[in-house]
N, C-alpha and C positions, 0 to 999 in steps of 0.2 A: 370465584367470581370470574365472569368471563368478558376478557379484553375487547375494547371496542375494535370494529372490524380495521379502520385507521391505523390504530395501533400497530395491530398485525400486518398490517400491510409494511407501514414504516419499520417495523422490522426484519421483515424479507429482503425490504429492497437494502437495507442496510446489509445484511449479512450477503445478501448479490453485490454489492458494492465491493464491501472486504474481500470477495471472494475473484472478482477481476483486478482490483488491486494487489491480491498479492501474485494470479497468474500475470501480468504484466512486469511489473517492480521483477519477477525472476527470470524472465523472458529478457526485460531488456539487461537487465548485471548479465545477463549469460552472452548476448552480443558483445558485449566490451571483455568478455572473458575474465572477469572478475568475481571472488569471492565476496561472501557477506562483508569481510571482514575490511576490504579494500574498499567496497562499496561503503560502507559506514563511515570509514576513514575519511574517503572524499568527498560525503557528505555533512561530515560533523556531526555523527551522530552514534549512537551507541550497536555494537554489531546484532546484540541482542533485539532493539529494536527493530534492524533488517530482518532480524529471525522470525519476530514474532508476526512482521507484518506478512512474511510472505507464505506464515503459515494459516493468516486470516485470524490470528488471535488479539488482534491490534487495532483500535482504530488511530491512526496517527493524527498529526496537530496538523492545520495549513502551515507553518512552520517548517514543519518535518517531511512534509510534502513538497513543499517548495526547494528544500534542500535536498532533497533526492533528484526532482526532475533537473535541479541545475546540473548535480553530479551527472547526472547521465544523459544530459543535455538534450533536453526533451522535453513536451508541453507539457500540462498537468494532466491536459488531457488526456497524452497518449500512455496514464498510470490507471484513469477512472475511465474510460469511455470501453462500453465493449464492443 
């Protein structure tokens, strides 16, 4: 059966999304010279999740989002906007 074109589309942009979010999210732990692992830590969150986000395997919670960009003091924006 073949997906309405909608569909497909929401799914592009989605996996476009995951995919500047995880170039970003590693872009900016690398400015502060930090590991996933310190990154997680100062975000309260699990290192694995850092891992999976930045490999685009993830899509995280506004939750999980909002406690990254605090950790790395930064809008939400500057994690999703390409």
């Amino acid at each position: 059966m073949r997906k309405a074109p909608t569909e497909r589309r929401l799914r592009l942009a989605t996996r476009e999304t995951a995919r500047v979010l995880a170039e970003h999210l590693a872009e900016l732990r690398a400015t502060h010279d930090w590991s996933q692992d310190d990154l997680a830590r100062r975000a309260g969150v699990d290192r694995k999740t850092v891992n999976r986000i930045e490999k685009g395997h993830f899509s995280p919670s506004l939750d999980t989002l909002v406690r990254l960009s605090i950790a790395l003091d930064c809008a939400l924006t500057d994690l999703l906007d390409d």
